[in-house]
mmCIF file as Biopython writes it, N, C-alpha, C and O atoms, coordinates in Angstrom:
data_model
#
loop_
_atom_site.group_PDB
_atom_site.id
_atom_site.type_symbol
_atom_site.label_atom_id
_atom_site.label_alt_id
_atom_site.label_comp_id
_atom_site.label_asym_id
_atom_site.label_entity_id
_atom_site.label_seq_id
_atom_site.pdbx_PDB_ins_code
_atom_site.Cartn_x
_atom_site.Cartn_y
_atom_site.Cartn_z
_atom_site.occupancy
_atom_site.B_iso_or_equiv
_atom_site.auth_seq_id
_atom_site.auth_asym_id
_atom_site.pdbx_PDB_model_num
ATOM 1   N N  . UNK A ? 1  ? -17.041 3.936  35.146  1.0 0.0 1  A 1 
ATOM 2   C CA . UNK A ? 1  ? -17.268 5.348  34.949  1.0 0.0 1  A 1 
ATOM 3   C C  . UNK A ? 1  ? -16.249 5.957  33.998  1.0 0.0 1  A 1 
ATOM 4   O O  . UNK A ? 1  ? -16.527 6.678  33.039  1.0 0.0 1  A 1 
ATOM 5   N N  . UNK A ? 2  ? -15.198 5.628  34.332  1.0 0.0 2  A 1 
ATOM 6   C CA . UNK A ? 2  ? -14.084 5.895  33.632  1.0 0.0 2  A 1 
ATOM 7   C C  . UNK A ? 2  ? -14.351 5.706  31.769  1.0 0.0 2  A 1 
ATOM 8   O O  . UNK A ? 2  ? -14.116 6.625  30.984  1.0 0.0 2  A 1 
ATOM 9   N N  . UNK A ? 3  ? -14.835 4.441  31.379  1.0 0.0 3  A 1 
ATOM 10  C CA . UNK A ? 3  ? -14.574 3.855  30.249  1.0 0.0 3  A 1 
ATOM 11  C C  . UNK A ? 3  ? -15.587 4.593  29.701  1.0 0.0 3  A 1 
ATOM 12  O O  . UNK A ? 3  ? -15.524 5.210  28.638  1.0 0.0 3  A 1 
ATOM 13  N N  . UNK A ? 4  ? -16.824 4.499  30.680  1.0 0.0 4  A 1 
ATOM 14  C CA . UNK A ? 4  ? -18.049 5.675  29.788  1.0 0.0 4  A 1 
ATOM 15  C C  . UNK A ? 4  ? -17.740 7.090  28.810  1.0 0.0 4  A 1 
ATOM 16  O O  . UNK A ? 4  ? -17.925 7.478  27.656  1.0 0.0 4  A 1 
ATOM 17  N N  . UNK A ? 5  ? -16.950 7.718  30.519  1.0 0.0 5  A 1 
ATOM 18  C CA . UNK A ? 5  ? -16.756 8.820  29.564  1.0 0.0 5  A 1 
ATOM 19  C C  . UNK A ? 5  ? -15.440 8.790  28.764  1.0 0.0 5  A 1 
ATOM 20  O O  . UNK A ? 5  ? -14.990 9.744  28.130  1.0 0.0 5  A 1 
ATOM 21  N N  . UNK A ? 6  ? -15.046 7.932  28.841  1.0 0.0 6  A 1 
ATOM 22  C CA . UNK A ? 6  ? -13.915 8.257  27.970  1.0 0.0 6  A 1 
ATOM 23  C C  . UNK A ? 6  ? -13.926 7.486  26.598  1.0 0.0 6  A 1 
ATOM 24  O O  . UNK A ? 6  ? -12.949 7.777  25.909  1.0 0.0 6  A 1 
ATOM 25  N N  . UNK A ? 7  ? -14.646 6.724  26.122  1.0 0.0 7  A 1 
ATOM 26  C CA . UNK A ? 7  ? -15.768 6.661  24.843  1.0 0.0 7  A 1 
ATOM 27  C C  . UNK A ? 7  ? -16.159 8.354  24.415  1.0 0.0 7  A 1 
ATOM 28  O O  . UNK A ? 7  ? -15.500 9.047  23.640  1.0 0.0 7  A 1 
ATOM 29  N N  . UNK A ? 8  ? -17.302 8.737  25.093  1.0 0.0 8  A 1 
ATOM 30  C CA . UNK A ? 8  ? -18.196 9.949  25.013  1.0 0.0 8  A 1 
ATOM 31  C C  . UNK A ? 8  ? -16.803 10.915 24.395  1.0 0.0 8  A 1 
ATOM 32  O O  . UNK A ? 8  ? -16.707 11.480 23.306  1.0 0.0 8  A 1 
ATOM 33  N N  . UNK A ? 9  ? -15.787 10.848 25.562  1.0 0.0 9  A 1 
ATOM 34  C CA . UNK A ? 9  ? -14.752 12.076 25.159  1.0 0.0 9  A 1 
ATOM 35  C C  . UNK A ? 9  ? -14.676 11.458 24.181  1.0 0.0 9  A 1 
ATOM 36  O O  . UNK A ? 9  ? -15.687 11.894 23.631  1.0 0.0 9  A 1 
ATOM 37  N N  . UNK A ? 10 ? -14.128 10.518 23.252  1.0 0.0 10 A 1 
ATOM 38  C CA . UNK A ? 10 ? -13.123 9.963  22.137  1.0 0.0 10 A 1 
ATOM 39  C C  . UNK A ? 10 ? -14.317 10.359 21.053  1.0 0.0 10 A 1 
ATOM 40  O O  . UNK A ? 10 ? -14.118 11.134 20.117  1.0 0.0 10 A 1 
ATOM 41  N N  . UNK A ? 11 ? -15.566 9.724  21.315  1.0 0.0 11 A 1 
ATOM 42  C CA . UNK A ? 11 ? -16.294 10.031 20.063  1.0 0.0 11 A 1 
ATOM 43  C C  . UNK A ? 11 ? -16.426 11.424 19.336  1.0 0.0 11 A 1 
ATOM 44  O O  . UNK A ? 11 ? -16.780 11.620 18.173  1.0 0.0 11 A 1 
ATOM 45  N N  . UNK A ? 12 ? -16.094 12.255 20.199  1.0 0.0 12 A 1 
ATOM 46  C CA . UNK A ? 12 ? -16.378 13.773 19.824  1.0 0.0 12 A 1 
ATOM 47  C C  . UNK A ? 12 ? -15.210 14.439 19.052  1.0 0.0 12 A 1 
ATOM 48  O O  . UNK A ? 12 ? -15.188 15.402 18.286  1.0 0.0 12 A 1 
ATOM 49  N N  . UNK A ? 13 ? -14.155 13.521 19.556  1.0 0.0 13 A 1 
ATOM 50  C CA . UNK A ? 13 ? -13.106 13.532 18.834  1.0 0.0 13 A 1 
ATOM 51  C C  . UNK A ? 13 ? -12.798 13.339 17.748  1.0 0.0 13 A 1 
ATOM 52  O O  . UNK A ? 13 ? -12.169 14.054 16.968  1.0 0.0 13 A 1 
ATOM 53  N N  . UNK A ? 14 ? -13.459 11.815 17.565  1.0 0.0 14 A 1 
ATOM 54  C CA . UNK A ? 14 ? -12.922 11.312 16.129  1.0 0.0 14 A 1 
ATOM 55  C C  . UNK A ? 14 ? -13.665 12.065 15.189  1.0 0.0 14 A 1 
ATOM 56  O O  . UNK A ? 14 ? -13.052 12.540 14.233  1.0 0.0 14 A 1 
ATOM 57  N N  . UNK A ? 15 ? -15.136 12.293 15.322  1.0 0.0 15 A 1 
ATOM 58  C CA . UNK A ? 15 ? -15.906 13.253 14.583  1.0 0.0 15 A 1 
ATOM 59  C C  . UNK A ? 15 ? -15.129 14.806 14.105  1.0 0.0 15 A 1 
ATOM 60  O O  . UNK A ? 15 ? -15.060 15.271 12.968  1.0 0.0 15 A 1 
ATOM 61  N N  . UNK A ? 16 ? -14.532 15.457 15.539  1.0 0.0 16 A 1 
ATOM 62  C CA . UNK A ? 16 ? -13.921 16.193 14.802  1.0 0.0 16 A 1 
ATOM 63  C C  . UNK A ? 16 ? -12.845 15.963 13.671  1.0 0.0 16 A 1 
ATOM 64  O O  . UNK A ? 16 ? -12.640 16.614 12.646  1.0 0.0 16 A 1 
ATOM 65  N N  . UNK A ? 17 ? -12.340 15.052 14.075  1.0 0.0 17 A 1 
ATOM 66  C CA . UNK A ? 17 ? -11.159 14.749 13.432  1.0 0.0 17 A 1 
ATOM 67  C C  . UNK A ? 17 ? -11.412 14.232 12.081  1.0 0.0 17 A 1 
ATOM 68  O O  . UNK A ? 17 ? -10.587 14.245 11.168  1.0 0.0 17 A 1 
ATOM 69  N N  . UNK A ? 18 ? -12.704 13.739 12.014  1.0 0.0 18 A 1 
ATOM 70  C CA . UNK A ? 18 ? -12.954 13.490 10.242  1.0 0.0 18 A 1 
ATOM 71  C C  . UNK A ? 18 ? -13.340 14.609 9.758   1.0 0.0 18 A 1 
ATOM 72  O O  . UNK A ? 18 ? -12.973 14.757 8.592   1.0 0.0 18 A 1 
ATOM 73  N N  . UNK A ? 19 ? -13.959 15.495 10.202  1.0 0.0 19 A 1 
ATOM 74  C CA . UNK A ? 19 ? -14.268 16.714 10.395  1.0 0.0 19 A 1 
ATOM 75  C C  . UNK A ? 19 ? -13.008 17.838 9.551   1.0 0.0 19 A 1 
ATOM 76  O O  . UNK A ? 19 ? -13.016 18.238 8.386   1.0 0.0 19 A 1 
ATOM 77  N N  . UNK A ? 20 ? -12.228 18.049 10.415  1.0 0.0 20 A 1 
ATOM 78  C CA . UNK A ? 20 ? -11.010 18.278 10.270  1.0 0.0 20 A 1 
ATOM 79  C C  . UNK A ? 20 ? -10.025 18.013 8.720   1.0 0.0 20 A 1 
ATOM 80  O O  . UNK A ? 20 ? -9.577  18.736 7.829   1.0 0.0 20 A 1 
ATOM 81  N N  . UNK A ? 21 ? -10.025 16.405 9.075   1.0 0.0 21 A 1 
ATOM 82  C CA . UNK A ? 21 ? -9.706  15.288 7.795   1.0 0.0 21 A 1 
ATOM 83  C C  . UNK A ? 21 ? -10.315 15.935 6.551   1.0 0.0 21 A 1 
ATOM 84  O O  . UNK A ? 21 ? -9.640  16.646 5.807   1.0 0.0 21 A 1 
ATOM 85  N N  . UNK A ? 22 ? -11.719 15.648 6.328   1.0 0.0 22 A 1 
ATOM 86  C CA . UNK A ? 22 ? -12.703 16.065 5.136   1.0 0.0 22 A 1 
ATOM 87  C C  . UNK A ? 22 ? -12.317 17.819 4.752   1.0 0.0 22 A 1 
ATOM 88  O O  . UNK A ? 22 ? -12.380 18.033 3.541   1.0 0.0 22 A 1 
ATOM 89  N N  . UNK A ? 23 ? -12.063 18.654 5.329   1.0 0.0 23 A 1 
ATOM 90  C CA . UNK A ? 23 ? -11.737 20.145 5.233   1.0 0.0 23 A 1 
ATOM 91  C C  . UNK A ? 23 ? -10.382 20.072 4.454   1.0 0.0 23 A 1 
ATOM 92  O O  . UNK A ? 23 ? -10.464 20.287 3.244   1.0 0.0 23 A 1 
ATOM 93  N N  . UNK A ? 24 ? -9.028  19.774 5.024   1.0 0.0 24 A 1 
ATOM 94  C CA . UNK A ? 24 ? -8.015  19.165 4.749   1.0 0.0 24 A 1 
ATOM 95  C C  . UNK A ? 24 ? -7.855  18.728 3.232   1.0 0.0 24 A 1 
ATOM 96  O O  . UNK A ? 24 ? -7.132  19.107 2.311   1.0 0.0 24 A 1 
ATOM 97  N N  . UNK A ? 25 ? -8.998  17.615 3.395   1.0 0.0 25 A 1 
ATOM 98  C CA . UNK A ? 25 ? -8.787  17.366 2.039   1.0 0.0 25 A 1 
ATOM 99  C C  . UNK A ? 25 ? -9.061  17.953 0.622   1.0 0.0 25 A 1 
ATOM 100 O O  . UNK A ? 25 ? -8.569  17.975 -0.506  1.0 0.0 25 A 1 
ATOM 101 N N  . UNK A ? 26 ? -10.440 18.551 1.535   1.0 0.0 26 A 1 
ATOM 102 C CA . UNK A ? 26 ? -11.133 19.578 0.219   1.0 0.0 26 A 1 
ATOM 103 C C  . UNK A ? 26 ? -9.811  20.450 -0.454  1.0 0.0 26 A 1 
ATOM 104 O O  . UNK A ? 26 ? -9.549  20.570 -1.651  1.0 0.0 26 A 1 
ATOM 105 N N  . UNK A ? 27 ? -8.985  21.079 0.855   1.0 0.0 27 A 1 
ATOM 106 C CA . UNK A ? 27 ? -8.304  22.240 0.233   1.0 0.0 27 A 1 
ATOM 107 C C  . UNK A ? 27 ? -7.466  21.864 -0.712  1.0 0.0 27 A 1 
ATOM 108 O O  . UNK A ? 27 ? -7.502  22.374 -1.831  1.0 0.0 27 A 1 
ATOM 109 N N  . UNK A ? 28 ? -6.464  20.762 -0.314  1.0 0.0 28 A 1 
ATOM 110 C CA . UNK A ? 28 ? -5.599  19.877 -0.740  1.0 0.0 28 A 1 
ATOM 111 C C  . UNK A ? 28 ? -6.086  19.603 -2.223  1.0 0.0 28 A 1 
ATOM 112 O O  . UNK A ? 28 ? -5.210  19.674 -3.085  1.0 0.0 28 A 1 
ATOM 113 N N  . UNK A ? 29 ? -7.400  19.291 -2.633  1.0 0.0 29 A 1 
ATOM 114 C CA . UNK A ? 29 ? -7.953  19.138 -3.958  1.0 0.0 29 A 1 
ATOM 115 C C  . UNK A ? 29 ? -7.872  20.285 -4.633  1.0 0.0 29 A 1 
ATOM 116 O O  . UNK A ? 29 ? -7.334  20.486 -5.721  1.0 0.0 29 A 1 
ATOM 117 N N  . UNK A ? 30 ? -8.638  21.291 -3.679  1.0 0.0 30 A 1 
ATOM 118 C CA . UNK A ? 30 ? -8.217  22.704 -4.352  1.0 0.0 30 A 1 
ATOM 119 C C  . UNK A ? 30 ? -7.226  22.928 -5.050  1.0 0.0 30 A 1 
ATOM 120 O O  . UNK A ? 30 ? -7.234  23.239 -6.240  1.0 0.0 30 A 1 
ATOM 121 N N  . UNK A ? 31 ? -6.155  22.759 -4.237  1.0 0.0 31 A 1 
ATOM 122 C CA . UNK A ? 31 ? -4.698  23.498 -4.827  1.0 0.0 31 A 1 
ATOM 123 C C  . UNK A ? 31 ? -4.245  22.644 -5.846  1.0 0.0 31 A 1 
ATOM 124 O O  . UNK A ? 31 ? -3.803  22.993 -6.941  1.0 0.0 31 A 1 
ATOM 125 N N  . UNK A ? 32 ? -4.386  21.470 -5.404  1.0 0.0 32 A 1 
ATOM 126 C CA . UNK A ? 32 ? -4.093  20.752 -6.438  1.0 0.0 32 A 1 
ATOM 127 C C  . UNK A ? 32 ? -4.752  20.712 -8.208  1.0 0.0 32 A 1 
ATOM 128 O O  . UNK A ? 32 ? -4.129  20.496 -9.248  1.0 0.0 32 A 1 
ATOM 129 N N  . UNK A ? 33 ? -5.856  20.937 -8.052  1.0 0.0 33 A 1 
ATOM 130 C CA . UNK A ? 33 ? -6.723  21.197 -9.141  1.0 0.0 33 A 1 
ATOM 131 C C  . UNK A ? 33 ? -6.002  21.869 -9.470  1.0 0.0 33 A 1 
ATOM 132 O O  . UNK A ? 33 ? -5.182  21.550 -10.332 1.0 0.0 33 A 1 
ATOM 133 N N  . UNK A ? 34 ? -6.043  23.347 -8.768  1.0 0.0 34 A 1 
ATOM 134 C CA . UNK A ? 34 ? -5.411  24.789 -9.259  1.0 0.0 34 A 1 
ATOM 135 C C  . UNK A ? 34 ? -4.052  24.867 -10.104 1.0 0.0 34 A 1 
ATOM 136 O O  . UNK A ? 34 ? -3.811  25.522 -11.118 1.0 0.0 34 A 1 
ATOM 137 N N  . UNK A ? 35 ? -3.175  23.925 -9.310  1.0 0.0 35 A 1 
ATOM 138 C CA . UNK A ? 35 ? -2.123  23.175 -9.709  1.0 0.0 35 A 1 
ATOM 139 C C  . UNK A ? 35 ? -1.819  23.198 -11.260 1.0 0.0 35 A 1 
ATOM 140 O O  . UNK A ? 35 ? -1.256  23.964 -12.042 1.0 0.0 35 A 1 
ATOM 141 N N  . UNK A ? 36 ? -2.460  21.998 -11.319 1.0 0.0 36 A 1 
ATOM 142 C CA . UNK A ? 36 ? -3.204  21.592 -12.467 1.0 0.0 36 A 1 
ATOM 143 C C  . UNK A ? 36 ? -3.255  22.217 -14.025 1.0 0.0 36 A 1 
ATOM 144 O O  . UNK A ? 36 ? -2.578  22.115 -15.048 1.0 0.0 36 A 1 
ATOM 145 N N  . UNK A ? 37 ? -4.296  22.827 -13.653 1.0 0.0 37 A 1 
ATOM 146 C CA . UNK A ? 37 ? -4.896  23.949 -14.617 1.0 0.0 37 A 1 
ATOM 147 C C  . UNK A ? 37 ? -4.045  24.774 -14.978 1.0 0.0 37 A 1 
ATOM 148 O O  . UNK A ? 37 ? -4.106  25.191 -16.134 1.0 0.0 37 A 1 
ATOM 149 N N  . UNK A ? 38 ? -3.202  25.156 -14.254 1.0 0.0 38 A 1 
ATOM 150 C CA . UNK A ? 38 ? -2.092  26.077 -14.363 1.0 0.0 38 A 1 
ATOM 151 C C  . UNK A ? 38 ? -1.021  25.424 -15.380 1.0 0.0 38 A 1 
ATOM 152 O O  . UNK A ? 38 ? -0.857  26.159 -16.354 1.0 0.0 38 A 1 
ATOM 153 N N  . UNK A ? 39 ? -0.395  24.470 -15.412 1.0 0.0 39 A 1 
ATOM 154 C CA . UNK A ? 39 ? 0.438   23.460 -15.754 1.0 0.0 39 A 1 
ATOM 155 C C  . UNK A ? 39 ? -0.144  23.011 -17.330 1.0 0.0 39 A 1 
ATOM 156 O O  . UNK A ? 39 ? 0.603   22.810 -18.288 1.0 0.0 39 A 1 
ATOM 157 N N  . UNK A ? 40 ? -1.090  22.945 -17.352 1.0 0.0 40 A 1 
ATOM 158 C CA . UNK A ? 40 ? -1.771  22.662 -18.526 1.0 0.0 40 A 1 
ATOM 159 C C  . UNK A ? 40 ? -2.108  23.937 -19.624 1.0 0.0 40 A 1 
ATOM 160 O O  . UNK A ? 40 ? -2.076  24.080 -20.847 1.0 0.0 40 A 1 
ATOM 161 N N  . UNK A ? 41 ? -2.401  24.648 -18.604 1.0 0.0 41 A 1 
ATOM 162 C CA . UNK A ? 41 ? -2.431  26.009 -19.511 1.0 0.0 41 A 1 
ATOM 163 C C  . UNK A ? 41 ? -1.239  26.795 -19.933 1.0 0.0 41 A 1 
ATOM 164 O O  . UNK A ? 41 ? -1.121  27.633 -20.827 1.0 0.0 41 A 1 
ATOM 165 N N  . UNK A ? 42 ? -0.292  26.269 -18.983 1.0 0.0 42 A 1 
ATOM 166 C CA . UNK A ? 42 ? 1.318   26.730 -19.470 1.0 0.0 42 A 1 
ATOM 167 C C  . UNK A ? 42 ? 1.627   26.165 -20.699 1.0 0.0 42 A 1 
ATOM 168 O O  . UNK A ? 42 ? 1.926   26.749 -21.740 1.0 0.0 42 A 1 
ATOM 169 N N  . UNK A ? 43 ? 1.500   24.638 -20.424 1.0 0.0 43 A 1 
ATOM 170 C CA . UNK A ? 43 ? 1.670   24.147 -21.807 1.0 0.0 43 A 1 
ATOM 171 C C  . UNK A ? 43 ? 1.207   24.172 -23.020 1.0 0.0 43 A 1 
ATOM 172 O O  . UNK A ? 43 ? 1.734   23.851 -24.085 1.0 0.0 43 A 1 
ATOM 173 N N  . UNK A ? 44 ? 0.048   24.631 -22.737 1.0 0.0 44 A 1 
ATOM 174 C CA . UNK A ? 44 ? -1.096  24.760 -24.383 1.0 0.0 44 A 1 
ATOM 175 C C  . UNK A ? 44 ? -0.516  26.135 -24.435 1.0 0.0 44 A 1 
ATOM 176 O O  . UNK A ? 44 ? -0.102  26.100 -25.594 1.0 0.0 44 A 1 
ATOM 177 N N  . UNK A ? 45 ? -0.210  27.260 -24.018 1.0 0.0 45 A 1 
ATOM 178 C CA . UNK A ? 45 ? 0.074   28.686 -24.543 1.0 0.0 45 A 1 
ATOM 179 C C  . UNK A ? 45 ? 1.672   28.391 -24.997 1.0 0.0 45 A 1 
ATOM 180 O O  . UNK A ? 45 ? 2.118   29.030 -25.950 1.0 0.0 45 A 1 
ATOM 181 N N  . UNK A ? 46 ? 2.437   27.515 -24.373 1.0 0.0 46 A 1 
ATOM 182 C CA . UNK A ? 46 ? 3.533   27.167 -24.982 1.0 0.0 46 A 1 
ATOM 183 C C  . UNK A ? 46 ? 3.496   26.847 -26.568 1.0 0.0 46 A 1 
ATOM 184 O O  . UNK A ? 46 ? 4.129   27.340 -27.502 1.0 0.0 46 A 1 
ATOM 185 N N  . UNK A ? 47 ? 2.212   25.528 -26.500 1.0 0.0 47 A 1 
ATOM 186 C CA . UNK A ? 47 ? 2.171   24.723 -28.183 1.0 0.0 47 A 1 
ATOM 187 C C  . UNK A ? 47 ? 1.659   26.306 -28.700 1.0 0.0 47 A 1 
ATOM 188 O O  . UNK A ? 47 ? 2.090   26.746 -29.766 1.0 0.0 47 A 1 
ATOM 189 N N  . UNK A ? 48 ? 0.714   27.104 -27.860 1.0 0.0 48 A 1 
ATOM 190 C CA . UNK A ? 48 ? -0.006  28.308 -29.132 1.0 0.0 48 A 1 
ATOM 191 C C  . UNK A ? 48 ? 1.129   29.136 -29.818 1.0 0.0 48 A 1 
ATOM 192 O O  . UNK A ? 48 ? 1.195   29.613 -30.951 1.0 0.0 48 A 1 
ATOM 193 N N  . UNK A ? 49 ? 2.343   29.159 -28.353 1.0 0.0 49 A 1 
ATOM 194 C CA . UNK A ? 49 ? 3.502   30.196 -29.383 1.0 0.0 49 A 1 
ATOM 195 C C  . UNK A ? 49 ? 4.218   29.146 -30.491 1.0 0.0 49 A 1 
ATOM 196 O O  . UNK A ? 49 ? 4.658   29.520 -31.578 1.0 0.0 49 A 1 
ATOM 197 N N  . UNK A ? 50 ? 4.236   28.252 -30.172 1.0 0.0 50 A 1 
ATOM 198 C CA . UNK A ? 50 ? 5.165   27.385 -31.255 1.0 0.0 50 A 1 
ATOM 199 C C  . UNK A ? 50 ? 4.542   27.888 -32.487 1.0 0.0 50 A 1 
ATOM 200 O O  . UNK A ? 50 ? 5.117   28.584 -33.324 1.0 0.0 50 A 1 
ATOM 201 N N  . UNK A ? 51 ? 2.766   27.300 -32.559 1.0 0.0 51 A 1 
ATOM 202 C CA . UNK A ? 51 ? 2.319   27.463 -33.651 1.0 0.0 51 A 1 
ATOM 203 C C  . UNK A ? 51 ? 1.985   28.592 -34.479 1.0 0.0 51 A 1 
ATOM 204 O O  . UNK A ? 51 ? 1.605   28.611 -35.650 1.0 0.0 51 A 1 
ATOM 205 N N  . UNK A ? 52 ? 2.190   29.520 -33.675 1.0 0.0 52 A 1 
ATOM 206 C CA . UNK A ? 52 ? 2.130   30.782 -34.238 1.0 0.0 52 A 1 
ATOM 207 C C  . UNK A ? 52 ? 2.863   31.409 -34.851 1.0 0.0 52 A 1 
ATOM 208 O O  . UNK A ? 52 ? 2.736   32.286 -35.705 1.0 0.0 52 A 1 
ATOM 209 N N  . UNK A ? 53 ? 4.182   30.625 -34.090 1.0 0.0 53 A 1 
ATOM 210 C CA . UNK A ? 53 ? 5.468   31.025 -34.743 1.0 0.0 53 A 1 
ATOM 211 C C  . UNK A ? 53 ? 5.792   30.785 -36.685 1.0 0.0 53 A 1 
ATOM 212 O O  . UNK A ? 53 ? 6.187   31.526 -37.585 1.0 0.0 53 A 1 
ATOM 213 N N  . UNK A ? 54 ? 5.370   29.380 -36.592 1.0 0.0 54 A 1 
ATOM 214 C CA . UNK A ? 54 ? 5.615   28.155 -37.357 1.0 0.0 54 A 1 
ATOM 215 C C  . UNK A ? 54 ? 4.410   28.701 -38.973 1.0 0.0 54 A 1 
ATOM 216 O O  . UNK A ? 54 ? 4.629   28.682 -40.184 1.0 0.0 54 A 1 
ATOM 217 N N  . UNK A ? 55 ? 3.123   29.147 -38.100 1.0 0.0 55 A 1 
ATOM 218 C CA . UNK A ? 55 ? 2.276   30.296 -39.251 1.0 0.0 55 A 1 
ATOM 219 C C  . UNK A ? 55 ? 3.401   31.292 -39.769 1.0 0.0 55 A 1 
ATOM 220 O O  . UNK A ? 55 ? 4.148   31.272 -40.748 1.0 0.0 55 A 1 
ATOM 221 N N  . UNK A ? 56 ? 3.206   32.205 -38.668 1.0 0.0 56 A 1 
ATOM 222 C CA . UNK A ? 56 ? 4.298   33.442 -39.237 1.0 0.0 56 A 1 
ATOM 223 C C  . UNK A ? 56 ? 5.494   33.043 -40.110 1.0 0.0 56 A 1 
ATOM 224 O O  . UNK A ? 56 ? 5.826   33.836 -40.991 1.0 0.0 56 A 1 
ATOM 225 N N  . UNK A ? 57 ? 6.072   32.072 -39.984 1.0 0.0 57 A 1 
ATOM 226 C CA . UNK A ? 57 ? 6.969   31.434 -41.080 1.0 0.0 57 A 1 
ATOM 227 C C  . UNK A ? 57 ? 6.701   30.921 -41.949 1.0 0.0 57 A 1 
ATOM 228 O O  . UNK A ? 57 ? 7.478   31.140 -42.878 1.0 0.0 57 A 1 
ATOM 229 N N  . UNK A ? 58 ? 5.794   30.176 -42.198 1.0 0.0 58 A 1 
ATOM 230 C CA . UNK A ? 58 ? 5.222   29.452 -43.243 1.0 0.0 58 A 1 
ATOM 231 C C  . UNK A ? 58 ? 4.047   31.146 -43.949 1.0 0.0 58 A 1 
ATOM 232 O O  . UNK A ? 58 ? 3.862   31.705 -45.030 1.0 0.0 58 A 1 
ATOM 233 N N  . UNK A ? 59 ? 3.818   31.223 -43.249 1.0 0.0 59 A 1 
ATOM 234 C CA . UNK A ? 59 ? 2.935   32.727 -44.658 1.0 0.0 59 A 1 
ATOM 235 C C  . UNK A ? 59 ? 4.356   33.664 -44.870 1.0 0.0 59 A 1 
ATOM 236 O O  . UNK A ? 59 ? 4.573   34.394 -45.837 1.0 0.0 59 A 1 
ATOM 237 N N  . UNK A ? 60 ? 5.032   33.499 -43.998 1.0 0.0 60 A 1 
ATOM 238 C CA . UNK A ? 60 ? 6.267   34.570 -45.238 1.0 0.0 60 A 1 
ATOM 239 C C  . UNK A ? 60 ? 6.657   34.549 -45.889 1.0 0.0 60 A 1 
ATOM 240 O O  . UNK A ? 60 ? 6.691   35.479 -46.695 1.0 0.0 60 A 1 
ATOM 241 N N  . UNK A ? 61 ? 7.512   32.957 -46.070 1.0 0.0 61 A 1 
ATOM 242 C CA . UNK A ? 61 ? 7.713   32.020 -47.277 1.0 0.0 61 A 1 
ATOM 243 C C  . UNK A ? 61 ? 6.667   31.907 -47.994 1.0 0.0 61 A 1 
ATOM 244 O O  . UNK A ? 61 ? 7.198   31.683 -49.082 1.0 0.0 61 A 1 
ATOM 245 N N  . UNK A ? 62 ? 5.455   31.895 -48.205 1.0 0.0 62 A 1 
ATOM 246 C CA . UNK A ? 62 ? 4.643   31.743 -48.690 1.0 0.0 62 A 1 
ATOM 247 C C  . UNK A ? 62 ? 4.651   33.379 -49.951 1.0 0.0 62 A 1 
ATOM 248 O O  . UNK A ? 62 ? 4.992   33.269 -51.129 1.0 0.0 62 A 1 
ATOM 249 N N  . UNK A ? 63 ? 4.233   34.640 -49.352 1.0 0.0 63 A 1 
ATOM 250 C CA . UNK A ? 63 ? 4.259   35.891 -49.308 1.0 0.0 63 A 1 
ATOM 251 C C  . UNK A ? 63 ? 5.951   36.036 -50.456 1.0 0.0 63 A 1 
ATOM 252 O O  . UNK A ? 63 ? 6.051   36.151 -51.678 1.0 0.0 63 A 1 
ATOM 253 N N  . UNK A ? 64 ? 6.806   35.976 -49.590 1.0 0.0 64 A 1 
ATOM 254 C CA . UNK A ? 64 ? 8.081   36.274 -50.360 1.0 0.0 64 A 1 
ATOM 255 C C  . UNK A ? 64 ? 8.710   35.711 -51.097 1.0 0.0 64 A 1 
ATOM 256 O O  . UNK A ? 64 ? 9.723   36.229 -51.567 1.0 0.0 64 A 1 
#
């Protein structure tokens, strides 16, 4: 009797628990993505000021 239900209990468990697991992970991707994107876009607006800079210098010399 014992082992019955205590299968029955465990199964409901582990379900939650992948349950749980799978949610977990989604978010974890989330942020991480978010992460991400962020980090990458820091860096490309970084290269955009370089190059903008590097225009603005090169057409002045150019100009003067």
């Amino acid at each position: 009797m014992n082992s019955s239900s205590g299968s029955s209990g465990s199964s409901p468990r582990s379900f939650g628990r992948t349950v749980v697991a799978a949610l977990i992970l989604i978010v974890a991707v989330y942020v991480l993505f978010g992460l991400i994107i962020h980090v990458v876009s820091f860096l490309l607006s970084g290269v955009l000021l370089v190059v903008a800079v590097v225009a603005v210098v090169w057409a002045l010399r150019v100009l003067l």
